[in-house]
NUVEX-552346 format. One record per residue (C-alpha): residue number from 1; residue in one letter; x, y, z. Coordinates in pm, whole numbers, padded with zeros to 5 digits. Layout:
BEGIN
   seq   type       px       py       pz
   NUM      A        X        Y        Z
...
***
This chain:
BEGIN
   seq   type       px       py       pz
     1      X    10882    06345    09479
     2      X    10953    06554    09180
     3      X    10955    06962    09175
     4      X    10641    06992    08973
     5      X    10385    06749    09180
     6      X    10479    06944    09480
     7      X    10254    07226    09647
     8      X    10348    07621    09573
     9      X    10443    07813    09898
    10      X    10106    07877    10154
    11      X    09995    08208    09994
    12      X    10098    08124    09618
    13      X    09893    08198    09304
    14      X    09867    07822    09257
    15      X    09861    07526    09546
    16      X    09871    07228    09382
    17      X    10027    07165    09020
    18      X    09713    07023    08891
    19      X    09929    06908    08498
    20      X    10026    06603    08692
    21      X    09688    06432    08750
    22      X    09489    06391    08364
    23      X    09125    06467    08489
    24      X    09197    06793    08693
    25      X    09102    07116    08576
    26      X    09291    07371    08678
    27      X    09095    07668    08503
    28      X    08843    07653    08760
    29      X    09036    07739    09037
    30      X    09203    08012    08873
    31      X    08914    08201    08772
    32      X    08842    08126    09157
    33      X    09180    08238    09268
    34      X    09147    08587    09039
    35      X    08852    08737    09159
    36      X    08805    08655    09492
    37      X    09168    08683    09619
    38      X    09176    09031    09430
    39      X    08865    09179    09631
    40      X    08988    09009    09946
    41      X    09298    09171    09959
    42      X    09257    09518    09835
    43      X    09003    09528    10141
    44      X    09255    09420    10375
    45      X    09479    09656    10236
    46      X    09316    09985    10255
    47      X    09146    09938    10640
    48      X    09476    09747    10740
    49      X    09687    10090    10574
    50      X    09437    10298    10756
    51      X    09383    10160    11082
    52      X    09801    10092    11099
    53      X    09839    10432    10993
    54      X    09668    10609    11273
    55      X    09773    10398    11513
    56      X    10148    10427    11434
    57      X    10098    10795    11361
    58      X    09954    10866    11711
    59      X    10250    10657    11873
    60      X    10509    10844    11701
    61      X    10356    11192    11782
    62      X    10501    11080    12132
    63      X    10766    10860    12041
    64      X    10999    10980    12356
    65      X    10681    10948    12599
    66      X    10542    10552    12477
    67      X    10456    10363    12724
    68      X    10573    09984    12800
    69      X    10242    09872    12588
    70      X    10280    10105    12335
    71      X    10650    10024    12233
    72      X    10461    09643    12158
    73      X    10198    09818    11964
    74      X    10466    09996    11706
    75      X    10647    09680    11680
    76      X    10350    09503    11623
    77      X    10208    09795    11362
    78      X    10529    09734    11201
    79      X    10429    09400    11171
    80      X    10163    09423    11009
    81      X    10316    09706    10786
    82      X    10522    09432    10661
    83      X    10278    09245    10502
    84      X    10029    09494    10392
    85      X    10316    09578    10161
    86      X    10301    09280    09982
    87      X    09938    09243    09896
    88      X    09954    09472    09600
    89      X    10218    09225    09444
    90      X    09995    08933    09557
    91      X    09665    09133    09395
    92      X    09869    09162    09040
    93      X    09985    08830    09023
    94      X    09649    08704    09112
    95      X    09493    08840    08812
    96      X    09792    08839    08568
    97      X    10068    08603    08706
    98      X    10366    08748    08880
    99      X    10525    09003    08658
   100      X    10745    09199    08947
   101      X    11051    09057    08904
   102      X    11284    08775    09109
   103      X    11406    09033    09377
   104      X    11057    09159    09442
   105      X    10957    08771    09449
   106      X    11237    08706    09713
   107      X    11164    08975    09907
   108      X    10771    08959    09972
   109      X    10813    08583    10065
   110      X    11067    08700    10326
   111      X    10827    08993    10423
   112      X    10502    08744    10465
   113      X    10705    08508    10712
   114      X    10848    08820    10887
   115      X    10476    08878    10947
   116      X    10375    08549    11019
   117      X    10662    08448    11272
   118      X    10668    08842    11412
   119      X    10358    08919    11393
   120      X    10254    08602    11594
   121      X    10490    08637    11885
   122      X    10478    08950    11920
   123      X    10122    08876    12054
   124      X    10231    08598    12267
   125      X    10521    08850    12401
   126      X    10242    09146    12437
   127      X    10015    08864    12651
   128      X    10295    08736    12877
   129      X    10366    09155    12947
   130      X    10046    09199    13018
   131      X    10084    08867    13273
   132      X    10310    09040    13433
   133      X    10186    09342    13474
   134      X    09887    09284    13642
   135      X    09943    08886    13819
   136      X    10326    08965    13930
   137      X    10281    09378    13911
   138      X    10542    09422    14212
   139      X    10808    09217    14132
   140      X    10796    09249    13739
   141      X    10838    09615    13784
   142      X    11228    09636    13759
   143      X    11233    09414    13449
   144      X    10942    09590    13235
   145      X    11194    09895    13166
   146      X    11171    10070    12769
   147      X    11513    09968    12717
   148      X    11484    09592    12795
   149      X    11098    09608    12591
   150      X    11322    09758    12273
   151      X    11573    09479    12350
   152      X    11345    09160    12357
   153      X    11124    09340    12043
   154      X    11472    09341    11879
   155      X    11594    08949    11990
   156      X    11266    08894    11851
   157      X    11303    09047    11484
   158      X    11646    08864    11480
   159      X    11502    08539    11582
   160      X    11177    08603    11309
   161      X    11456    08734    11022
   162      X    11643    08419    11102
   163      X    11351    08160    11021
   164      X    11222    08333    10789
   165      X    11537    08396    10512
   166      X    11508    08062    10381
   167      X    11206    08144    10249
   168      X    11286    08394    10009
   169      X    11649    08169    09934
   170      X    11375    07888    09781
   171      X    11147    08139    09613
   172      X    11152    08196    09260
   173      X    10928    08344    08921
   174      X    10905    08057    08680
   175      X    10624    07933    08447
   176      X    10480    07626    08585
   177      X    10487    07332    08346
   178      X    10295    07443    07991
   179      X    10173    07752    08172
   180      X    10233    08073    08015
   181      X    10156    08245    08298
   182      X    10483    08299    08536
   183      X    10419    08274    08914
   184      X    10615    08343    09223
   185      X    10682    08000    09386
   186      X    10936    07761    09623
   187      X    11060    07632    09272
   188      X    11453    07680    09331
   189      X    11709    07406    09427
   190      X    11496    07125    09303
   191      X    11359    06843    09577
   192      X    11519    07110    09853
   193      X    11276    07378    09793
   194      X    11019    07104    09834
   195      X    11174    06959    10152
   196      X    11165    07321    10302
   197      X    10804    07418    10202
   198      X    10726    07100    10458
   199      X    10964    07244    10729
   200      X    10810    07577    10653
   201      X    10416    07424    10743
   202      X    10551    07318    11076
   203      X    10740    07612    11193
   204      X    10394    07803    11065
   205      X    10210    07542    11278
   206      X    10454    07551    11561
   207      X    10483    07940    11568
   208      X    10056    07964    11545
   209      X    10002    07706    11839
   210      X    10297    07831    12056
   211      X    10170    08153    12055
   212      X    09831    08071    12103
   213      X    09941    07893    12393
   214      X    10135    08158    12531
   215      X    09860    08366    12535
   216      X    09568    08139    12671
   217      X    09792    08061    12980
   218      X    09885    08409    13005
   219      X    09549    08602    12986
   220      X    09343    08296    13167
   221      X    09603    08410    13468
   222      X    09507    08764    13420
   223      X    09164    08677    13416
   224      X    09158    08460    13766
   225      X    09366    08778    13903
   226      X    09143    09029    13811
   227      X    08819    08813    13888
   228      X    08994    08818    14280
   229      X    09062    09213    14276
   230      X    08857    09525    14387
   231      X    08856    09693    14103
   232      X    08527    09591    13916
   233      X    08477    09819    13632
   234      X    08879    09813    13496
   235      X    08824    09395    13534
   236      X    08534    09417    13376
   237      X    08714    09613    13033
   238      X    09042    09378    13116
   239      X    08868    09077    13148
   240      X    08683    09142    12762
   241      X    08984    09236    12625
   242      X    09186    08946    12716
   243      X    08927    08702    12577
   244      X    08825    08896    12253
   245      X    09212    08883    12189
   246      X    09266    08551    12238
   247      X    08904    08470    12060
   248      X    09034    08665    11756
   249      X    09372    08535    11700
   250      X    09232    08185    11719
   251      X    08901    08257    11508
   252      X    09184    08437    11231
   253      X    09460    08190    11186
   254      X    09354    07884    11299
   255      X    09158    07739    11001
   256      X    09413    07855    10800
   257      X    09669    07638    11021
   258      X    09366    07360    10973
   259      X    09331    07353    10603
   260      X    09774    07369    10603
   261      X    09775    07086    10776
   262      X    09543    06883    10595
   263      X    09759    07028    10305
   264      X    10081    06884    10435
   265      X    09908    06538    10483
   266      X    09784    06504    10131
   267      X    10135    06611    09990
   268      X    10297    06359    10211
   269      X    10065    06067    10092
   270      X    09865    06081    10445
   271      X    09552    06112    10269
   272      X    09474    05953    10009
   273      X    09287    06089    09685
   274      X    09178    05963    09346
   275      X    09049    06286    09200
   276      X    09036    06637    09224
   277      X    08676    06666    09367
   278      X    08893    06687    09698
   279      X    09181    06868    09561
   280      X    09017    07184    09388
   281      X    08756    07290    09699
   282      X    09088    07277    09956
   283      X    09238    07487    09725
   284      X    08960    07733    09730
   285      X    08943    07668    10096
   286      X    09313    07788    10131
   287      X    09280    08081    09948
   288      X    08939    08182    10231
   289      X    09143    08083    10545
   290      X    09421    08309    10445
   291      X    09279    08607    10359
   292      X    09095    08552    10737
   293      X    09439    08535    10847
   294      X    09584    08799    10664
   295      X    09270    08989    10784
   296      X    09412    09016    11131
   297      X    09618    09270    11073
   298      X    09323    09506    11027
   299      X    09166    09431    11392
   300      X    09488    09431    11566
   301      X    09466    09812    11602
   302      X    09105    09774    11725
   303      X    09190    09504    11979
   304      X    09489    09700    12098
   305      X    09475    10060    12092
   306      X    09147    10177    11969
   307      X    08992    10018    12309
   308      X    09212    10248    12504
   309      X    09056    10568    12635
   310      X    09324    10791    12580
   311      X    09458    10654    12275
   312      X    09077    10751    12151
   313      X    09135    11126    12244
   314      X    09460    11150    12100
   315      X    09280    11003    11813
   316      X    09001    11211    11785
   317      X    09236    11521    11824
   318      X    09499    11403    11515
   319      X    09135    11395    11309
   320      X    09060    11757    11418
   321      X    09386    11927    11293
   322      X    09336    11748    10976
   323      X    08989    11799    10929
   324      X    08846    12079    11088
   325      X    08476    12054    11136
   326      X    08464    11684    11198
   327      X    08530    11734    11618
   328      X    08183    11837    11583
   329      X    08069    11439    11516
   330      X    08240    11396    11852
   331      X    08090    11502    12182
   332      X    08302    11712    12376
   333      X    08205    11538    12702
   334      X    08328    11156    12550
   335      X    08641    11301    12510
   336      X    08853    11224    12875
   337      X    09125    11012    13048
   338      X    09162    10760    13323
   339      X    09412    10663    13538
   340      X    09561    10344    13547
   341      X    09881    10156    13738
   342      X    09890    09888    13556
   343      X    10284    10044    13401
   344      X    10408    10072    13725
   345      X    10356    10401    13768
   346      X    10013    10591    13778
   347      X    09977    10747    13439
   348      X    09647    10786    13179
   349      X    09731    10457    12955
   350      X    09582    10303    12643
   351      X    09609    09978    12777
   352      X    09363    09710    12994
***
């Protein structure tokens, strides 16, 4: 399989390299590809900036005093963080072609997959916490400590950095066949950048369903203990959290995982085509599914911390001392705590 019949990475400016089959038209999906990624992302970008930038700003205001979920939540924010920073690159090249540079190339293909593989299980780590916390409280208590949290988020980043370099080793700015438009794709090393944009779809794949996994074991557990327990108006909150997280992540990333696969398949000669009536609506397809994905990096702070009662009031006070008269949209009598033992200790929490 030569270098220029072969798909661009999963987020590139251009998916398949349409110059090797006579009938396509490629012009169509690029005027496709130019507006609508441009408007998708710069949405995603300024709620994801916002919504991350409260959240992380209300964490660090009591950096020495975070709780075992809210060490997750930073890590996760950070995340996220990670690839809100390259969706102004991906807006330009969208509209103009890639004009940032190799390094810049390099490093926001590193930075997506950092997102991707981190991002992803982080979630499934943040789900098995919360299994222990509530379905083996006692005996987890000694091993849900700060310092060991800090120390898996950490074995995690290594083990995310680690799958993730080769991505930006393959990357590269080049014009694409009689293109005079440069764009940011797997393009160096010949038939190996090709061979590791397939290995690339499966550890996607295998990262997106492992987690997802993780997570449906983890908070159908939590919801069998709580359904069992006294406490009816905590299971209640706990028991619509769990789902709307797991609901969320799947709803996000899985038809992007979908429309990758089918992807892969065609690439590999699984499915068979004749003409681009097939090829050019994936490709528009691809470009949808991903800004859904991408788009989860807006709700996580919703799902996570905004839900959280105290995290709320913390909230609301941070938008006081900046802005003066706009406690007065809040009600004074909205703004409280509750207690909860779900850290091992009884504290308010921002948590189930």
């Amino acid at each position: 399989m030569d270098e220029g019949d072969n798909l661009t990475d999963y987020d590139g400016f251009q998916d398949y390299n349409f110059t090797s089959i006579p009938e396509c038209d490629e012009s169509s999906l690029q005027n496709f590809d130019s507006v609508v990624r441009p408007v998708l992302y710069g949405l995603i970008f300024l709620v994801g900036v916002l919504a991350n930038g409260l959240m992380t700003t209300v964490l660090l205001r009591r950096r020495r005093r975070l709780r075992i979920t809210e060490i997750y939540l930073l890590h996760l924010a950070l995340a996220d963080f990670l690839l809100l920073l390259t969706l102004p690159l991906e807006i330009q090249a969208s509209a103009a072609g890639w004009a940032s540079g190799e390094f810049l190339c390099m490093l926001a293909g590193l930075l997506r997959q950092l997102n991707l593989f981190g991002g992803s299980l982080l979630l499934a780590l943040i789900g098995f916490d919360r299994y222990l916390a509530i379905v083996h409280a006692v005996p987890s208590m000694q091993s849900r400590r700060p310092r060991r949290v800090h120390l898996a988020c950490i074995s995690l980043w290594l083990l995310a950095l680690l799958l993730s370099f080769p991505n930006a080793v393959f990357l590269s700015v080049a014009k694409e066949d009689d293109s005079s438009i440069p764009a940011c794709y797997h393009c160096r090393f010949g038939i190996h950048s090709s061979n590791w944009l397939q290995a690339n779809r499966a550890l996607n794949l295998l990262c997106f369903f492992f987690s997802l996994a993780v997570m449906s074991y983890c908070y159908t557990a939590l919801v069998v203990t709580l359904c069992h327990s006294q406490k009816n108006q905590a299971k209640k909150g706990a028991i619509r959290l769990a789902l709307l997280v797991t609901l969320v992540f799947c709803f996000c990333w899985l038809p992007y995982n979908v429309t990758s696969l089918i992807q892969a398949a065609l690439d590999l000669g699984g499915i068979p085509y004749e003409s681009c009536d097939f090829l050019v609506p994936l490709n528009q397809a691809v470009t949808l599914t991903h800004s859904l994905g991408v788009s989860h990096c807006c709700l996580n702070p919703f799902l996570y911390a905004f839900v959280g009662v105290q995290f709320r009031n913390e909230l609301i006070q941070l938008v006081c001392r900046l802005g003066g008269r706009v406690c007065a949209c809040f009600p004074r009598g909205r703004i409280h705590s509750r207690p909860s033992t779900s850290e091992g200790t009884s504290t308010n929490t921002t948590n189930f």
